[in-house]
N, CA, C and O atoms as a Tripos MOL2 file, in Angstrom:
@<TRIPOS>MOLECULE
protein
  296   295    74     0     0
PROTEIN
NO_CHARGES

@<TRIPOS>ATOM
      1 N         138.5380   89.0510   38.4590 N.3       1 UNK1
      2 CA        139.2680   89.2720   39.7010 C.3       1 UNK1
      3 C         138.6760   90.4910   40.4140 C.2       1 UNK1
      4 O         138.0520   91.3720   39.8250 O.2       1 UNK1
      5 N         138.8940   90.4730   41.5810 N.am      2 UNK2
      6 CA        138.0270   91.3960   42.4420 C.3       2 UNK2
      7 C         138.8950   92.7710   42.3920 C.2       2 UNK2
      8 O         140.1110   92.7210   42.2020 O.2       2 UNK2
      9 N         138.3820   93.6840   42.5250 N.am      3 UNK3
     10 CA        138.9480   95.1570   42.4450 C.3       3 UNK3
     11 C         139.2880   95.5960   43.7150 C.2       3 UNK3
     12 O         138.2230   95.8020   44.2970 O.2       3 UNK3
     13 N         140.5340   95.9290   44.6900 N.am      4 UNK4
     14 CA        140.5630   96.0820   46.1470 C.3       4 UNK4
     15 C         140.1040   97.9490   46.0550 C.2       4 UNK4
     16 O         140.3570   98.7810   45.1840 O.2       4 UNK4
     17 N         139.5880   98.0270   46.9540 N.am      5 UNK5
     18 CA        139.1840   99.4190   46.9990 C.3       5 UNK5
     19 C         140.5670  100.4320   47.5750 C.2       5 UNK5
     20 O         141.5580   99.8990   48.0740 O.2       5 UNK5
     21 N         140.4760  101.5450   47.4570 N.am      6 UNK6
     22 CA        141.9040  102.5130   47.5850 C.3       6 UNK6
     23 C         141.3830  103.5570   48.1060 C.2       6 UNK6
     24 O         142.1390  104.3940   48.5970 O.2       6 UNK6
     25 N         139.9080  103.7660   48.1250 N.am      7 UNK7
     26 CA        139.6250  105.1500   48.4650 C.3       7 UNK7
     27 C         138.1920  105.0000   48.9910 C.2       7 UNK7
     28 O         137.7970  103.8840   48.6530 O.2       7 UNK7
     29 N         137.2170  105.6850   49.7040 N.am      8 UNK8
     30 CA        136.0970  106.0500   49.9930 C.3       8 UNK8
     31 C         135.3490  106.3100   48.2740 C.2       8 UNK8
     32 O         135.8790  107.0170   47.4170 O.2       8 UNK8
     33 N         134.0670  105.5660   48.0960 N.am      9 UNK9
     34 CA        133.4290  105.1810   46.8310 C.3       9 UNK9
     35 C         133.9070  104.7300   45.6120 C.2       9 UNK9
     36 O         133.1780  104.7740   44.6210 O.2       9 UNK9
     37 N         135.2200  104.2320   45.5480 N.am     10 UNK10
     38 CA        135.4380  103.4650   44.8520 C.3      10 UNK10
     39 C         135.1690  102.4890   44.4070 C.2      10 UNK10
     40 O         135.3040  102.3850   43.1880 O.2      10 UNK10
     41 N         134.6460  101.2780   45.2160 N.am     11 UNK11
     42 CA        134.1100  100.0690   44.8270 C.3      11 UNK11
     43 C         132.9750   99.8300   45.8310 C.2      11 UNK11
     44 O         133.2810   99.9020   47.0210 O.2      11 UNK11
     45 N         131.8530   99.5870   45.5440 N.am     12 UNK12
     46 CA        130.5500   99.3750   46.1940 C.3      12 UNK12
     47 C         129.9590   97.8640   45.8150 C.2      12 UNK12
     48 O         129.5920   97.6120   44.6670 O.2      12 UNK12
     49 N         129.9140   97.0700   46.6850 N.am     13 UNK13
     50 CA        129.6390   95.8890   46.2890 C.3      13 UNK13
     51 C         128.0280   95.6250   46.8460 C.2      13 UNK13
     52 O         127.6670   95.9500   47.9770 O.2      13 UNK13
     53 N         127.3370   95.1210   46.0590 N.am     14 UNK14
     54 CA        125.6900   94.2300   46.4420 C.3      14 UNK14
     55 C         125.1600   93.1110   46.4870 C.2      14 UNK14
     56 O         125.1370   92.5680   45.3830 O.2      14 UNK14
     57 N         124.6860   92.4840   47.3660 N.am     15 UNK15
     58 CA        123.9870   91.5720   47.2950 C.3      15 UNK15
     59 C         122.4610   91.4910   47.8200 C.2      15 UNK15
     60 O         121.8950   92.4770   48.2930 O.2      15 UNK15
     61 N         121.8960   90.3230   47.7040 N.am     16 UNK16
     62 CA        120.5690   90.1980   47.9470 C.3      16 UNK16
     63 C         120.1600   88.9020   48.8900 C.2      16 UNK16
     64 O         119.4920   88.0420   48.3170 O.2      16 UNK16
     65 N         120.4340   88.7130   50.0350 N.am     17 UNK17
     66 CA        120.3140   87.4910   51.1030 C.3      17 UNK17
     67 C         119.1480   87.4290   51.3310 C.2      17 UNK17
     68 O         118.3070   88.3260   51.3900 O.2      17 UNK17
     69 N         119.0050   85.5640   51.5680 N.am     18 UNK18
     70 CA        117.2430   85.2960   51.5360 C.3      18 UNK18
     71 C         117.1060   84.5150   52.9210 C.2      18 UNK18
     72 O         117.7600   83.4820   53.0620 O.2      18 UNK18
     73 N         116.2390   84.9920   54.0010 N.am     19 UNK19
     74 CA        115.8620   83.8630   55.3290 C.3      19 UNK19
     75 C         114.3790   83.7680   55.1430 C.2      19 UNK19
     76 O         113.7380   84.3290   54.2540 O.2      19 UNK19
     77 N         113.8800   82.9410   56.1480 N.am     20 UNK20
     78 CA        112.5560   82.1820   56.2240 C.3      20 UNK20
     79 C         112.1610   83.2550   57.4990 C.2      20 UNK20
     80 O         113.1320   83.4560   58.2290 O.2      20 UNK20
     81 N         111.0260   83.9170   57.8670 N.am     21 UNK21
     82 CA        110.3680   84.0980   58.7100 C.3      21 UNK21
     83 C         109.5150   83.3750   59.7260 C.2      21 UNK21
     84 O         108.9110   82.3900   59.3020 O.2      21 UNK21
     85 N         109.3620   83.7070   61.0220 N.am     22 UNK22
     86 CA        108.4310   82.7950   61.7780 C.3      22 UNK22
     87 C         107.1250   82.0740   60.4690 C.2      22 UNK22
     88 O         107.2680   80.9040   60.1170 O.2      22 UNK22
     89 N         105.9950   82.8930   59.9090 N.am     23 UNK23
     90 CA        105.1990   82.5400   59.3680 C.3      23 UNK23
     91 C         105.3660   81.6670   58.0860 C.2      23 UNK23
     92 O         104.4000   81.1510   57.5230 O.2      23 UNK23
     93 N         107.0440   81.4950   57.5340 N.am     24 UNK24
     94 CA        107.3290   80.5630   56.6860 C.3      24 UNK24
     95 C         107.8690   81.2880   55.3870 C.2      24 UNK24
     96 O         108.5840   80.9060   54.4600 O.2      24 UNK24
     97 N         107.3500   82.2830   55.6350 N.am     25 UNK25
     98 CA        107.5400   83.5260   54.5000 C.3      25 UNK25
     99 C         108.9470   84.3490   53.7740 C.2      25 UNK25
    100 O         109.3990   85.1220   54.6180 O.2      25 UNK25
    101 N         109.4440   84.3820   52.9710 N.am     26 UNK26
    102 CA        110.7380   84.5210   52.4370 C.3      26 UNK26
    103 C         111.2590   85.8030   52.5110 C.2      26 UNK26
    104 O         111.1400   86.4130   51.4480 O.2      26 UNK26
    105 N         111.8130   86.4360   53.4320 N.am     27 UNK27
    106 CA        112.4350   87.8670   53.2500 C.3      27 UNK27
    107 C         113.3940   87.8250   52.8830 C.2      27 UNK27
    108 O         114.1360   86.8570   53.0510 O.2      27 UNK27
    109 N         113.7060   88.9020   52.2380 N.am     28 UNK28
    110 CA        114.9880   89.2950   51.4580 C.3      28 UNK28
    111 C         115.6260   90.9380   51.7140 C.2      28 UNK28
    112 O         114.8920   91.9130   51.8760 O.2      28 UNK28
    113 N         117.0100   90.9890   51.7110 N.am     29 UNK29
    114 CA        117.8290   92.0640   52.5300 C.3      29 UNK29
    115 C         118.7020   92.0670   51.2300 C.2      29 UNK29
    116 O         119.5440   91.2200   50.9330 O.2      29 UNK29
    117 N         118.3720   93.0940   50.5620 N.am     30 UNK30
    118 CA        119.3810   94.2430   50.0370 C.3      30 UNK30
    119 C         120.1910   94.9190   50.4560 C.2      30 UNK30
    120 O         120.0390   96.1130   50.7160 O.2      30 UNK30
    121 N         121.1680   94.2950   50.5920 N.am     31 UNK31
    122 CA        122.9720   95.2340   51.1860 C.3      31 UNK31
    123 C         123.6840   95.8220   50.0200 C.2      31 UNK31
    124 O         123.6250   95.4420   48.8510 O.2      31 UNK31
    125 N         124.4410   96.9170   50.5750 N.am     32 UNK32
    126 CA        124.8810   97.7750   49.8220 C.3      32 UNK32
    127 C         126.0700   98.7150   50.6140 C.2      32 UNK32
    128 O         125.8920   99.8000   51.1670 O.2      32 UNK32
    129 N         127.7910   97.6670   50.4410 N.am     33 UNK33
    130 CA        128.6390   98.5490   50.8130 C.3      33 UNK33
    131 C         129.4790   99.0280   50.3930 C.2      33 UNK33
    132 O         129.8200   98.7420   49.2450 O.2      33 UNK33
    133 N         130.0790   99.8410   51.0450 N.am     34 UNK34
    134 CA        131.6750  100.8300   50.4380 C.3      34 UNK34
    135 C         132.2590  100.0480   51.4890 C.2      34 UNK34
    136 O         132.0280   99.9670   52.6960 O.2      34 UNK34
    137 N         133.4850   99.2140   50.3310 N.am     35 UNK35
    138 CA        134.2680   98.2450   50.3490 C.3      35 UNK35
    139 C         135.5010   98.7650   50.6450 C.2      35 UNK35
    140 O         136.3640   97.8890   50.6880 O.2      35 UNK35
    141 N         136.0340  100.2690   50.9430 N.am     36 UNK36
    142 CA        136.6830  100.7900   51.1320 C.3      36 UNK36
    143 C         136.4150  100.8450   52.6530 C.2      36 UNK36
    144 O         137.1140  100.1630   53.4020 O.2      36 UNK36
    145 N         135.2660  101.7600   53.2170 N.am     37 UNK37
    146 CA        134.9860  102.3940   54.8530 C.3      37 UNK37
    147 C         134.6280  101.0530   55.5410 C.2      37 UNK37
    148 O         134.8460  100.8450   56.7350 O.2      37 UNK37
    149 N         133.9250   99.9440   54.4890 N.am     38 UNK38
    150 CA        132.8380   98.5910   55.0930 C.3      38 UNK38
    151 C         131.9600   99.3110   55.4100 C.2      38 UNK38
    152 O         131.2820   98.4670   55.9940 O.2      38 UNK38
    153 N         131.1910  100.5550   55.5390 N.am     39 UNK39
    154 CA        129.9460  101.3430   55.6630 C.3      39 UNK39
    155 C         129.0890  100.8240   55.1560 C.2      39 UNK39
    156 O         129.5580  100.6930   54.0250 O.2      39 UNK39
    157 N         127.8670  100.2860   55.1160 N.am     40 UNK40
    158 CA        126.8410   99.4490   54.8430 C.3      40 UNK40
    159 C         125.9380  100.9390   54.5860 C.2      40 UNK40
    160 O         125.3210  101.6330   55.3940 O.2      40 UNK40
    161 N         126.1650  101.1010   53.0340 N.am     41 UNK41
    162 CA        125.2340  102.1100   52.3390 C.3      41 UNK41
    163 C         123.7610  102.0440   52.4190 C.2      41 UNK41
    164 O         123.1190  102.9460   52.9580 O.2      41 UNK41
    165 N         123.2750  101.1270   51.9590 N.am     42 UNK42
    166 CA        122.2290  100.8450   52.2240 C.3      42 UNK42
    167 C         121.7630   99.2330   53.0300 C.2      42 UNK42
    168 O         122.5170   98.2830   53.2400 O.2      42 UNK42
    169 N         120.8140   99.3060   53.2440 N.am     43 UNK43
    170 CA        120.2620   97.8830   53.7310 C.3      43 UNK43
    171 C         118.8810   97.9700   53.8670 C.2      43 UNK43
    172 O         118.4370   98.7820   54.6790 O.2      43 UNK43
    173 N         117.8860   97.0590   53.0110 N.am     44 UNK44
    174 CA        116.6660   97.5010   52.7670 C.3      44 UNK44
    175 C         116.5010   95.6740   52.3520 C.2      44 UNK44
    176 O         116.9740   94.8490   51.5710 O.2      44 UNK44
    177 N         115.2470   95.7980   53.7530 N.am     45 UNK45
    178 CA        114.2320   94.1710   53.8660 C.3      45 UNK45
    179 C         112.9940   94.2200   53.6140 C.2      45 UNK45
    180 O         112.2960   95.0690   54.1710 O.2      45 UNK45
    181 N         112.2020   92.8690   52.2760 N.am     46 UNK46
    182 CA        111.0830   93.3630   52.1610 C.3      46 UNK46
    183 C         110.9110   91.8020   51.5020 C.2      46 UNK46
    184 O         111.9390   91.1320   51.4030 O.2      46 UNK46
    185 N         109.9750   91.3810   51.1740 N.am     47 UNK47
    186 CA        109.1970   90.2750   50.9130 C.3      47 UNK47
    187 C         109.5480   90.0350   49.5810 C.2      47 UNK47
    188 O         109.6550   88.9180   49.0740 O.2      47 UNK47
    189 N         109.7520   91.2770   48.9400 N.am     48 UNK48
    190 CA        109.9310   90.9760   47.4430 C.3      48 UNK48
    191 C         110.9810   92.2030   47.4690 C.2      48 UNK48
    192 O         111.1310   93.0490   48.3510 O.2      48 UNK48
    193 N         111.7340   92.0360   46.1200 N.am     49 UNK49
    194 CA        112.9580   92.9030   45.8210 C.3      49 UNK49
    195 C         113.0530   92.7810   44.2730 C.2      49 UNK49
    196 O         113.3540   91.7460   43.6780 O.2      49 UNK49
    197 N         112.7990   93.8010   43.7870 N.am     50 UNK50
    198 CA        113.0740   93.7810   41.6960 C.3      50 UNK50
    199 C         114.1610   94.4910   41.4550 C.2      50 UNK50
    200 O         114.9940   95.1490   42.0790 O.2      50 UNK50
    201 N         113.9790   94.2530   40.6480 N.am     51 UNK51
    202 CA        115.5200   95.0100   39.8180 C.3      51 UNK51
    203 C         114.7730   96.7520   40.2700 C.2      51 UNK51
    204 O         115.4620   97.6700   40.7150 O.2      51 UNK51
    205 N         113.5440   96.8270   40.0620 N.am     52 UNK52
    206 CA        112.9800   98.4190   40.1600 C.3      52 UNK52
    207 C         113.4120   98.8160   41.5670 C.2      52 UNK52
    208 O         113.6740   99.9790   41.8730 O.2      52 UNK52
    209 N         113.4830   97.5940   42.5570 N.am     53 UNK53
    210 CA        113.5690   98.3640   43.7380 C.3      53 UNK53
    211 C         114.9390   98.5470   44.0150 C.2      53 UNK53
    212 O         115.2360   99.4090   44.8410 O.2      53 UNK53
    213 N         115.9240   97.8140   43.4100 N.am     54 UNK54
    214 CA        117.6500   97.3760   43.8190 C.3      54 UNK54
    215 C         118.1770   99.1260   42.9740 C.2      54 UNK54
    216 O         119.0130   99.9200   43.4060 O.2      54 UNK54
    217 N         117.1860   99.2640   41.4980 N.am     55 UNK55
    218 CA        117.5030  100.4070   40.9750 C.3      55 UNK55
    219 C         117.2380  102.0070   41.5720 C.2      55 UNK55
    220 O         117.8030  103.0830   41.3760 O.2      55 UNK55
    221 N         116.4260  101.6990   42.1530 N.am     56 UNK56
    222 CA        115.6940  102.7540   42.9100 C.3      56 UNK56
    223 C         116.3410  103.4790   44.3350 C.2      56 UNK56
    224 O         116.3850  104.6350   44.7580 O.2      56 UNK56
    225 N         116.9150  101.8680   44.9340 N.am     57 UNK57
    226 CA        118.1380  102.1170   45.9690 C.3      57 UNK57
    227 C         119.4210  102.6120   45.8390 C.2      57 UNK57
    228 O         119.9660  103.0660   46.8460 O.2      57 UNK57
    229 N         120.0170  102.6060   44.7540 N.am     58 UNK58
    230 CA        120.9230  103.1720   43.9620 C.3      58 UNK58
    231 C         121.0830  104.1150   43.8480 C.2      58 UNK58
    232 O         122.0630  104.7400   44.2520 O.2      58 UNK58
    233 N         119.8350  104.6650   43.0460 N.am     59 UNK59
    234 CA        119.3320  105.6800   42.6700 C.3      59 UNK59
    235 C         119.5070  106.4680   43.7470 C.2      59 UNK59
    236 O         120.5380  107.1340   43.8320 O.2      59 UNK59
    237 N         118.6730  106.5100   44.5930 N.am     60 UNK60
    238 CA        118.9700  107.5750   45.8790 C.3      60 UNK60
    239 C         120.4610  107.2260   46.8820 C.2      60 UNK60
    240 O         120.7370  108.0070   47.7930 O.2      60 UNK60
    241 N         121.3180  106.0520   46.6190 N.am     61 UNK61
    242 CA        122.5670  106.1400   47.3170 C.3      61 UNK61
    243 C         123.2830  107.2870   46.2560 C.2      61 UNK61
    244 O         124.0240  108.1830   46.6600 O.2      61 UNK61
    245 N         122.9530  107.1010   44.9770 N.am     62 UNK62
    246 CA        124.0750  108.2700   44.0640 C.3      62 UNK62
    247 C         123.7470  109.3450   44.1810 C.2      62 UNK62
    248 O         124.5800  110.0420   43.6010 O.2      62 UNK62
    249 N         122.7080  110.1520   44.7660 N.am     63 UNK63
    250 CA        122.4610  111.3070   44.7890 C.3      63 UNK63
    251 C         122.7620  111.6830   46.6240 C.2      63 UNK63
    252 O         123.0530  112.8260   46.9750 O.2      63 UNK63
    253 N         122.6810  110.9840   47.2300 N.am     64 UNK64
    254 CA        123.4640  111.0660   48.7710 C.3      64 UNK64
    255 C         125.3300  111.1280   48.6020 C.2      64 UNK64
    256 O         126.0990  111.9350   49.1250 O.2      64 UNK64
    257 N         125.6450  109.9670   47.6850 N.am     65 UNK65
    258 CA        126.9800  109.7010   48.0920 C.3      65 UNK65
    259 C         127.8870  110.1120   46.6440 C.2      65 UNK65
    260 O         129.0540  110.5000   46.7090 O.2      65 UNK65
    261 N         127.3470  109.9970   45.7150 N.am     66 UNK66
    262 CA        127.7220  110.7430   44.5910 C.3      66 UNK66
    263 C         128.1330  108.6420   43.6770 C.2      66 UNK66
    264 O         128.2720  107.9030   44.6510 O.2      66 UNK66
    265 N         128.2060  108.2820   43.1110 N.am     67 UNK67
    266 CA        128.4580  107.3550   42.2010 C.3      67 UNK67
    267 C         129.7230  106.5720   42.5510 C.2      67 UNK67
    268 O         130.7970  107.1640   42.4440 O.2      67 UNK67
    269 N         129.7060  105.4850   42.8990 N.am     68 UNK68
    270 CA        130.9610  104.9560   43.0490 C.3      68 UNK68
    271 C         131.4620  104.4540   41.6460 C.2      68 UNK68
    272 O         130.8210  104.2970   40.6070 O.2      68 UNK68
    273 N         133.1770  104.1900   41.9960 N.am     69 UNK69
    274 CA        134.0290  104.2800   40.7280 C.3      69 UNK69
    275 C         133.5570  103.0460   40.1980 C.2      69 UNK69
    276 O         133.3920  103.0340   38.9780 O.2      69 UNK69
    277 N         133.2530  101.8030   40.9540 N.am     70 UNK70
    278 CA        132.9090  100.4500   40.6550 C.3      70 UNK70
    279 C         131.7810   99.9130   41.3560 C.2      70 UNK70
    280 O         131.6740   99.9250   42.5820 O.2      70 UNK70
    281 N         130.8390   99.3850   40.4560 N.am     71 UNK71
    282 CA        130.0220   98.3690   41.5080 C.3      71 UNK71
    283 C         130.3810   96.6560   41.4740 C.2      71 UNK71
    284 O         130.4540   96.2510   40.3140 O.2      71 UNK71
    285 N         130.5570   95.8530   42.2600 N.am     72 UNK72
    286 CA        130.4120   94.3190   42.1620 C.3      72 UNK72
    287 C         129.6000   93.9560   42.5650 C.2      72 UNK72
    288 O         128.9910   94.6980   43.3360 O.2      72 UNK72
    289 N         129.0950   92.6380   42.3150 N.am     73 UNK73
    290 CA        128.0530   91.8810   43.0050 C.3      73 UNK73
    291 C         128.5890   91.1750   44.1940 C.2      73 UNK73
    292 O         129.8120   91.2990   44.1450 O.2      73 UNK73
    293 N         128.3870   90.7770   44.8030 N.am     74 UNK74
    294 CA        128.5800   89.9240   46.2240 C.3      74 UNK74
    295 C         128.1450   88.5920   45.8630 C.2      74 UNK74
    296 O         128.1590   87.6900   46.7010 O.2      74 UNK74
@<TRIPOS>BOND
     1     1     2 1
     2     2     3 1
     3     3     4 2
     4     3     5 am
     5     5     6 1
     6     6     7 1
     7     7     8 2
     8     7     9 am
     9     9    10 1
    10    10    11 1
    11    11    12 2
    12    11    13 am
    13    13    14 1
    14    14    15 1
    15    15    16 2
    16    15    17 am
    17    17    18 1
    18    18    19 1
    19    19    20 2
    20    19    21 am
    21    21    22 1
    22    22    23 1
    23    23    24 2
    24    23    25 am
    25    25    26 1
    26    26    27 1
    27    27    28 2
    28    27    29 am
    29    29    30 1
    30    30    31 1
    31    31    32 2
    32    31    33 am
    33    33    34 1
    34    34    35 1
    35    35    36 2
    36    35    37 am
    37    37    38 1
    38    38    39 1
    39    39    40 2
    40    39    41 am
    41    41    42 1
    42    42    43 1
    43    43    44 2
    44    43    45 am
    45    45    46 1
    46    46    47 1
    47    47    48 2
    48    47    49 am
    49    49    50 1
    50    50    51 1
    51    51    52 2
    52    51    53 am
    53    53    54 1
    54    54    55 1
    55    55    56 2
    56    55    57 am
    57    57    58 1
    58    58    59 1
    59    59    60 2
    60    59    61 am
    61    61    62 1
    62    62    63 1
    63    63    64 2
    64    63    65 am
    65    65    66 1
    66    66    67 1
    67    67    68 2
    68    67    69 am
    69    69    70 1
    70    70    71 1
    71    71    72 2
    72    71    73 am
    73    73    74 1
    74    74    75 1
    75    75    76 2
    76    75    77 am
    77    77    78 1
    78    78    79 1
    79    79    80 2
    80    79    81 am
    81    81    82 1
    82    82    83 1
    83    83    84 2
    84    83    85 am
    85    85    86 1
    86    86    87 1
    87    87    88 2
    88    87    89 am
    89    89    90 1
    90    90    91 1
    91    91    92 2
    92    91    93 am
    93    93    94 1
    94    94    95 1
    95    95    96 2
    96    95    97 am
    97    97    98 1
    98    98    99 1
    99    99   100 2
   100    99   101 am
   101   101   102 1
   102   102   103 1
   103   103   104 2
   104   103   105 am
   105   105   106 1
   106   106   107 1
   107   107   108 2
   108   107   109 am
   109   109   110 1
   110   110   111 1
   111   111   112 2
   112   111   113 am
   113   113   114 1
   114   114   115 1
   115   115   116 2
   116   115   117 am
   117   117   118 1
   118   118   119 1
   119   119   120 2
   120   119   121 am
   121   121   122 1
   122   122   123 1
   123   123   124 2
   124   123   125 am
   125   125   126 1
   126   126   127 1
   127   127   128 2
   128   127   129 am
   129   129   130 1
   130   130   131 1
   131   131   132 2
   132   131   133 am
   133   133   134 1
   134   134   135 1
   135   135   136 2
   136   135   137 am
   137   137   138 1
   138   138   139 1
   139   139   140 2
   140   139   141 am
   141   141   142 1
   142   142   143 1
   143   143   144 2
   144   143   145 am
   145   145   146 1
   146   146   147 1
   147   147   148 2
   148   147   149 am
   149   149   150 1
   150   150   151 1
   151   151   152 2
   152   151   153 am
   153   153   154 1
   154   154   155 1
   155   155   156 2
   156   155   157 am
   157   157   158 1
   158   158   159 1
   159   159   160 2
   160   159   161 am
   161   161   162 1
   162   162   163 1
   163   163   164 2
   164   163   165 am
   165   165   166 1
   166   166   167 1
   167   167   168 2
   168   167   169 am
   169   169   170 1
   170   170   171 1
   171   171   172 2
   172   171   173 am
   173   173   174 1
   174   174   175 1
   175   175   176 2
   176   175   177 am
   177   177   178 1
   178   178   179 1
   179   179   180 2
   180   179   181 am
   181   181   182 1
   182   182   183 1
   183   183   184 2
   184   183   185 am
   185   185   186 1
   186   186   187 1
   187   187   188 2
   188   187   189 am
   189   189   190 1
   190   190   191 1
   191   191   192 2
   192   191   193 am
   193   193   194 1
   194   194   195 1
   195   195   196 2
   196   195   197 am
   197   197   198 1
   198   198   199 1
   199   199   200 2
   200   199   201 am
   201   201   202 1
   202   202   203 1
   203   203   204 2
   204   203   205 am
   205   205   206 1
   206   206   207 1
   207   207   208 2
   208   207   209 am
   209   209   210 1
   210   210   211 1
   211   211   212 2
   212   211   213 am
   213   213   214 1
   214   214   215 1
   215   215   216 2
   216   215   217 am
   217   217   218 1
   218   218   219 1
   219   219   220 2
   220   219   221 am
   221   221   222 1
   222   222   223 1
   223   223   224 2
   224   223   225 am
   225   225   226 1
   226   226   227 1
   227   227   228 2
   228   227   229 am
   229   229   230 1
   230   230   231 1
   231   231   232 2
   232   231   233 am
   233   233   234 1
   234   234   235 1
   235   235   236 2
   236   235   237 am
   237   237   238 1
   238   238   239 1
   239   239   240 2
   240   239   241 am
   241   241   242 1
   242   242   243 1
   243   243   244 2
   244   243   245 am
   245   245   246 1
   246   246   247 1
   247   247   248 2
   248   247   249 am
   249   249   250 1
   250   250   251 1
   251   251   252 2
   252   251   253 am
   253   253   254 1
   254   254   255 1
   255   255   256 2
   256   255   257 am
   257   257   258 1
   258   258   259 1
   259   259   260 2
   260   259   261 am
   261   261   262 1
   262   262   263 1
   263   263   264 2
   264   263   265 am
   265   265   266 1
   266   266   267 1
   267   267   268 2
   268   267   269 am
   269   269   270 1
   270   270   271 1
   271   271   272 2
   272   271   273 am
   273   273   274 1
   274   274   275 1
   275   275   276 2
   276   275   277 am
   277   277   278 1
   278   278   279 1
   279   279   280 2
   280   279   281 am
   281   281   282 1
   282   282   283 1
   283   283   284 2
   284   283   285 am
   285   285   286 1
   286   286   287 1
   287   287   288 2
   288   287   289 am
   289   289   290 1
   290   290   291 1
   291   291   292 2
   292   291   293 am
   293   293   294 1
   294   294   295 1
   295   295   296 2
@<TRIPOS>SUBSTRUCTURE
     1 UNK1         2 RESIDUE 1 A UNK
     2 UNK2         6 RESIDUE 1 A UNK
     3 UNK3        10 RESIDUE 1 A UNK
     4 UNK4        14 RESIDUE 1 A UNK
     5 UNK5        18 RESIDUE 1 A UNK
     6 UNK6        22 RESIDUE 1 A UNK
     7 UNK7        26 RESIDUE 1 A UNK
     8 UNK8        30 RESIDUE 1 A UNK
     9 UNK9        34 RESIDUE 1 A UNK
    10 UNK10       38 RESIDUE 1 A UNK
    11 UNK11       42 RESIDUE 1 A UNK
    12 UNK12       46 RESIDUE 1 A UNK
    13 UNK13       50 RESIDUE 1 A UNK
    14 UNK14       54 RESIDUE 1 A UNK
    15 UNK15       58 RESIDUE 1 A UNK
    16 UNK16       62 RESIDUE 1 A UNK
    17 UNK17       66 RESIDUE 1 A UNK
    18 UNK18       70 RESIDUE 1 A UNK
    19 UNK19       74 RESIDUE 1 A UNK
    20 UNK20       78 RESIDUE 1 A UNK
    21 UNK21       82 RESIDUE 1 A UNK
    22 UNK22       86 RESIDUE 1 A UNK
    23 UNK23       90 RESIDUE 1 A UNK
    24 UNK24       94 RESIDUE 1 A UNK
    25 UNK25       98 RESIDUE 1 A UNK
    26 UNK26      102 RESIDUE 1 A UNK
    27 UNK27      106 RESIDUE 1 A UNK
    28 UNK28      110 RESIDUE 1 A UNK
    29 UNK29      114 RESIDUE 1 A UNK
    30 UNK30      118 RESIDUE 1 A UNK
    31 UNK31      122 RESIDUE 1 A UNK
    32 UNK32      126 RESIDUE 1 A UNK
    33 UNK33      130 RESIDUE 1 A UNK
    34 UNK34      134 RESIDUE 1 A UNK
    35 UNK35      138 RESIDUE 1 A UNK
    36 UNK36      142 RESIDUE 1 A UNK
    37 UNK37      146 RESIDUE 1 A UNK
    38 UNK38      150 RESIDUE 1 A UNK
    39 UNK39      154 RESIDUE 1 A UNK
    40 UNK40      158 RESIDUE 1 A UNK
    41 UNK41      162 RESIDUE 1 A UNK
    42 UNK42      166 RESIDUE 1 A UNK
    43 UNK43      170 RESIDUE 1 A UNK
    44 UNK44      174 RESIDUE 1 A UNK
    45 UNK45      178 RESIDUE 1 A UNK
    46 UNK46      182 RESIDUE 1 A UNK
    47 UNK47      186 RESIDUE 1 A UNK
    48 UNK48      190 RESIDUE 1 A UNK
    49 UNK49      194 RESIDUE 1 A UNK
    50 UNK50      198 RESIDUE 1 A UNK
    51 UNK51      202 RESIDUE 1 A UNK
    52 UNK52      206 RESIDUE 1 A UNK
    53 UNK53      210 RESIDUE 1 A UNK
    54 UNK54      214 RESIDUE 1 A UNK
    55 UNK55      218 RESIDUE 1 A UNK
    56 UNK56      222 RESIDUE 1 A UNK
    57 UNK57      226 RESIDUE 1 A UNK
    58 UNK58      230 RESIDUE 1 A UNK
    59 UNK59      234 RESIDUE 1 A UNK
    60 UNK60      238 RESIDUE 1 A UNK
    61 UNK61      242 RESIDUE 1 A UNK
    62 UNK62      246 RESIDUE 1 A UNK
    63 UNK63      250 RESIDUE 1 A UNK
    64 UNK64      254 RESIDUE 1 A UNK
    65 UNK65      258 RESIDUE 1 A UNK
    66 UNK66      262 RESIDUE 1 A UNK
    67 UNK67      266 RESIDUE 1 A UNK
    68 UNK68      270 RESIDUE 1 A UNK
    69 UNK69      274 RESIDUE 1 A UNK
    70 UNK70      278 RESIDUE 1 A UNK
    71 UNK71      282 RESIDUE 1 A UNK
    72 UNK72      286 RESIDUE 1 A UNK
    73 UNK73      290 RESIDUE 1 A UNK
    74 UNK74      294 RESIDUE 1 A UNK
């Protein structure tokens, strides 16, 4: 069951959405919000996306915003 948020960084939810480009080519958009403000923490588009890069985005949202209480997936 989903966790409703109560406060600013409490619950941060992610996903990873995929479209087609003019050239046919697959981009992908890493979102990243506080489910509390709906503030779209991060958002980062790139051809390819790894766990290194989803970790890496993280990585620098917790040292900006400090660690949220929960993460979900989207």
């Amino acid at each position: 069951m989903p966790l409703a948020a109560a406060y600013r960084n409490h619950v941060w939810t992610y996903d990873i959405v995929y479209d087609a480009v003019a050239s046919g080519r697959t981009l992908k958009v890493l979102t990243i919000v506080d489910e509390f403000t709906r503030l779209a923490l991060a958002v980062h588009g790139a051809f390819s996306i790894t766990a290194r890069t989803v970790k890496g985005v993280l990585t620098e949202l917790f040292e900006r915003h400090g660690r949220a209480r929960r993460h979900a997936v989207g």
